[in-house]
MIDREN-443381 format. One record per atom (N, C-alpha, C, O): residue in three letters; atom name; x, y, z. Coordinates in pm, 1 decimal, decimal comma. Last residue first. Layout:
! MIDREN-443381
+------+------+----------+----------+----------+
| rest | atom |       c1 |       c2 |       c3 |
+------+------+----------+----------+----------+
|  ALA |   CA |        X |        Y |        Z |
...
+------+------+----------+----------+----------+
! end
This chain:
! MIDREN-443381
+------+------+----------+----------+----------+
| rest | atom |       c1 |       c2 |       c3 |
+------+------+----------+----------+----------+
|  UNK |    N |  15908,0 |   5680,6 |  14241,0 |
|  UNK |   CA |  15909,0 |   5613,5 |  14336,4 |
|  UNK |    C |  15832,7 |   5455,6 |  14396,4 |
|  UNK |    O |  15858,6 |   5413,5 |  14509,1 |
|  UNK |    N |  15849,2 |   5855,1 |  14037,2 |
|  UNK |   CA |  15891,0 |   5701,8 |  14000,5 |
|  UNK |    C |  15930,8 |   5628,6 |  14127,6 |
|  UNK |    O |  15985,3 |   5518,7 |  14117,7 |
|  UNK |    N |  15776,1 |   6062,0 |  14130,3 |
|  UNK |   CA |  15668,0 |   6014,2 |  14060,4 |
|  UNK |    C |  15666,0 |   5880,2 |  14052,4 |
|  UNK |    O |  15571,6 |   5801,3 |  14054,5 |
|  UNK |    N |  15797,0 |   6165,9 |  14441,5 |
|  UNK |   CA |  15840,8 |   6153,4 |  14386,9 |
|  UNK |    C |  15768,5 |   6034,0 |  14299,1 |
|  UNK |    O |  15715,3 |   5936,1 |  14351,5 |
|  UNK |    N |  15587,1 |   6535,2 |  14547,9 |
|  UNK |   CA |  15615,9 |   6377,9 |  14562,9 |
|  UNK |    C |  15709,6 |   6322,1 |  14414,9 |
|  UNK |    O |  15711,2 |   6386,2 |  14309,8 |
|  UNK |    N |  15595,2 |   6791,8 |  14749,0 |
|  UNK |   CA |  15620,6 |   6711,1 |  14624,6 |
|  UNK |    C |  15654,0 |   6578,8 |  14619,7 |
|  UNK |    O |  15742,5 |   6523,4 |  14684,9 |
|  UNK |    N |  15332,4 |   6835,2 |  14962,8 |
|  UNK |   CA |  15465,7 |   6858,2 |  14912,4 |
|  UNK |    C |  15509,7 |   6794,9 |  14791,7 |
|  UNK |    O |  15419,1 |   6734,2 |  14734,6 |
|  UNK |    N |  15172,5 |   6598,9 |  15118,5 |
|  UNK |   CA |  15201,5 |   6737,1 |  15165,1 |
|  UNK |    C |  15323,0 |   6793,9 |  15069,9 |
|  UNK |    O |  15429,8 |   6790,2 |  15131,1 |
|  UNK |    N |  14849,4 |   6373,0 |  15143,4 |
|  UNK |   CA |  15017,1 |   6402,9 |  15156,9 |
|  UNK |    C |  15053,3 |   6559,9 |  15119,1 |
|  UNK |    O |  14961,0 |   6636,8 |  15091,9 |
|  UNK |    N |  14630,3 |   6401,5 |  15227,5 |
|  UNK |   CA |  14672,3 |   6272,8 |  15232,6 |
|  UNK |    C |  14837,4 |   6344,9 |  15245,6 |
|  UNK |    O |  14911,5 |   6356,7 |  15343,2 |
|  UNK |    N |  14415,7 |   6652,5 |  15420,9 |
|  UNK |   CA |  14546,9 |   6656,3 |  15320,8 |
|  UNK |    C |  14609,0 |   6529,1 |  15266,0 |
|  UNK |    O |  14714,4 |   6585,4 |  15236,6 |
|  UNK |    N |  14103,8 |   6728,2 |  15436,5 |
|  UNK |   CA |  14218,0 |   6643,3 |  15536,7 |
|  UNK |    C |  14289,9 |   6595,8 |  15366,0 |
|  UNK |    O |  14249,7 |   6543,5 |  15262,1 |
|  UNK |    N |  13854,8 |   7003,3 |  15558,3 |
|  UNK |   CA |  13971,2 |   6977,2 |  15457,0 |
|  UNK |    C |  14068,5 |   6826,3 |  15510,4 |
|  UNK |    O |  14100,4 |   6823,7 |  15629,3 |
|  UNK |    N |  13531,8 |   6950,2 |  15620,1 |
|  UNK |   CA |  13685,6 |   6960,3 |  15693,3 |
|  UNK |    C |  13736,0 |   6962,7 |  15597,0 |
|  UNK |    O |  13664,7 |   6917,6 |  15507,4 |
|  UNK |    N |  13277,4 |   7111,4 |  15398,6 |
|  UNK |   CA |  13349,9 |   6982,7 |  15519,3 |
|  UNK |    C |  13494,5 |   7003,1 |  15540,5 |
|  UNK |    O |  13561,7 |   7076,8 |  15468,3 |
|  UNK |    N |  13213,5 |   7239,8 |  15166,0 |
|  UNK |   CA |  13123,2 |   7137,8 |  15178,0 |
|  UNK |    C |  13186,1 |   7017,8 |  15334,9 |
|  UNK |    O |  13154,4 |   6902,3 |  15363,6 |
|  UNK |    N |  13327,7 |   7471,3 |  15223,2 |
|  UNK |   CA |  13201,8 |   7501,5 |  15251,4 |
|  UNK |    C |  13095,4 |   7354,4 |  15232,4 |
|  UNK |    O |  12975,9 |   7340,8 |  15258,8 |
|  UNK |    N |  13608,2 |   7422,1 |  15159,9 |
|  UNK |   CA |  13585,0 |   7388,2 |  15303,0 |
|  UNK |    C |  13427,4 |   7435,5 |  15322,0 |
|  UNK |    O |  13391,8 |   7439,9 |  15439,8 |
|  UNK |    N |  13655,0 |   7422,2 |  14898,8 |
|  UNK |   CA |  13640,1 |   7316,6 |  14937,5 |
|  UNK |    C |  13607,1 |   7296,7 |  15039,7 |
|  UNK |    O |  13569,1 |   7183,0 |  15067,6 |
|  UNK |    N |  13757,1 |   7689,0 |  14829,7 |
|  UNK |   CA |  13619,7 |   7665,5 |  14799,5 |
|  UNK |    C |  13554,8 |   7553,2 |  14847,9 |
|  UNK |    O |  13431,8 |   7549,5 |  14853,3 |
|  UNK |    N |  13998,1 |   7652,3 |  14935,0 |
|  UNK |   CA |  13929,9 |   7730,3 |  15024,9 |
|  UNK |    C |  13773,8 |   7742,4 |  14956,2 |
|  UNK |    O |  13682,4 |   7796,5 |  15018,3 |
|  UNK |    N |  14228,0 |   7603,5 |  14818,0 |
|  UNK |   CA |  14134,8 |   7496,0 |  14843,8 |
|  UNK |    C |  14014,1 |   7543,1 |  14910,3 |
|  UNK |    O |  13928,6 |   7459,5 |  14939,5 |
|  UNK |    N |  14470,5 |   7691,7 |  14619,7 |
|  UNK |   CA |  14384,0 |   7719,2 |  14689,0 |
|  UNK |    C |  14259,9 |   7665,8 |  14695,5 |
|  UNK |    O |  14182,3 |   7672,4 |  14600,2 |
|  UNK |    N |  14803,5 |   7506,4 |  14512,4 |
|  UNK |   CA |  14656,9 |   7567,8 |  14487,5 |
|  UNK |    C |  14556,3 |   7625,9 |  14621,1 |
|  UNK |    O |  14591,5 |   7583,6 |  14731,1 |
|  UNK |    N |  15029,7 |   7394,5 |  14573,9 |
|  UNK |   CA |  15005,8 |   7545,9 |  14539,1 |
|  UNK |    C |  14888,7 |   7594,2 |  14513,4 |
|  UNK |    O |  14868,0 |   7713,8 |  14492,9 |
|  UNK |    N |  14953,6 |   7122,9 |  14747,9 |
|  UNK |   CA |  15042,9 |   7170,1 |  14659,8 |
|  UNK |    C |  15002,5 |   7335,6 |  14669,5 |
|  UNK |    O |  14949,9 |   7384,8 |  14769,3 |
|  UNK |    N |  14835,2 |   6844,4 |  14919,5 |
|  UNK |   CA |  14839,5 |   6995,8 |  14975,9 |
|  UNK |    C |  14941,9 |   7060,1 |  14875,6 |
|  UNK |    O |  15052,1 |   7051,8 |  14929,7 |
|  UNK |    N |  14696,9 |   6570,1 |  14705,3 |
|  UNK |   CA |  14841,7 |   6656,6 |  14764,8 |
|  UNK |    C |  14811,0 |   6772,3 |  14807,2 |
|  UNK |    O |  14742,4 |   6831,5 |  14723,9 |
|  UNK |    N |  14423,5 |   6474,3 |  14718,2 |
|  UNK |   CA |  14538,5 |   6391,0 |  14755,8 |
|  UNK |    C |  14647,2 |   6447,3 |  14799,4 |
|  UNK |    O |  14704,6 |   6409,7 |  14901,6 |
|  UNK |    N |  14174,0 |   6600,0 |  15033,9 |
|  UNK |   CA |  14305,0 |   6586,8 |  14954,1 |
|  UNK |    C |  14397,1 |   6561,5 |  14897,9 |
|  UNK |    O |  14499,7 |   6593,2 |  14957,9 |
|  UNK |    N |  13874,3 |   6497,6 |  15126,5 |
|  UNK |   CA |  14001,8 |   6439,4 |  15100,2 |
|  UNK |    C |  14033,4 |   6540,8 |  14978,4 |
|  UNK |    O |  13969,2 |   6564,3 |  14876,0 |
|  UNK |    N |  13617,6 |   6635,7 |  15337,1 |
|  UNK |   CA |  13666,3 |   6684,6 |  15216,3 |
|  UNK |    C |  13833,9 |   6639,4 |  15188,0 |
|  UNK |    O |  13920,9 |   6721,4 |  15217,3 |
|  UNK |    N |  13400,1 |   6587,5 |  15529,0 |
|  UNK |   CA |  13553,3 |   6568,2 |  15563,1 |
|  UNK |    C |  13552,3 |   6551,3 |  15369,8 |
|  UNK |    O |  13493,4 |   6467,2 |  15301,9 |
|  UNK |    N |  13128,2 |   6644,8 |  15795,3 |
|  UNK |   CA |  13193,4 |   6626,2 |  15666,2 |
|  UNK |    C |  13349,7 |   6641,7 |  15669,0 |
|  UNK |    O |  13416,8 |   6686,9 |  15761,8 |
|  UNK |    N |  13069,3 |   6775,1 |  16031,1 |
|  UNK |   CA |  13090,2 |   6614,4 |  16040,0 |
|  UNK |    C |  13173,6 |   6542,1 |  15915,4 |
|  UNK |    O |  13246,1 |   6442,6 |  15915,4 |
|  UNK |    N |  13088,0 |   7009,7 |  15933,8 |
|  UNK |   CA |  13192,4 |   6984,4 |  16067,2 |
|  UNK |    C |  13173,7 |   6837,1 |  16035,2 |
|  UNK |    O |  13277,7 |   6775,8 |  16011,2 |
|  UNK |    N |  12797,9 |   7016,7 |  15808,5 |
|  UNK |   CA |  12932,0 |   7051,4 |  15738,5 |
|  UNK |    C |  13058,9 |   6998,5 |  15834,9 |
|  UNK |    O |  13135,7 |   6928,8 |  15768,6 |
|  UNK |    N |  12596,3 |   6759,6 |  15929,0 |
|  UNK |   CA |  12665,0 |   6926,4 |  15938,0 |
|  UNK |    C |  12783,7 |   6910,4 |  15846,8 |
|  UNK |    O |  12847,4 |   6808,0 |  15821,8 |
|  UNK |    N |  12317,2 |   6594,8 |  15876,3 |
|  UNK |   CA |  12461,2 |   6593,7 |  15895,9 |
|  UNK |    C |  12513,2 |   6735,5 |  15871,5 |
|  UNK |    O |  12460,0 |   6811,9 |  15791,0 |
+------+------+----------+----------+----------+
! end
């Protein structure tokens, strides 16, 4: 299996840098931004 077939979950796309994460597979973001806690 290739790295490309792989797929590396995100729960939040926030302020951090993820870019160590893409040598094991795709990056895929669940959600994007700030979320509300007591929602």
């Amino acid at each position: 299996m290739k790295n490309q077939d792989l797929k590396v979950y995100v729960t939040n796309k926030g302020g951090h840098s993820y870019e160590a994460a893409e040598k094991y597979g795709e990056i895929i973001y669940i959600t994007e931004g700030t979320l509300n806690r007591f929602a």
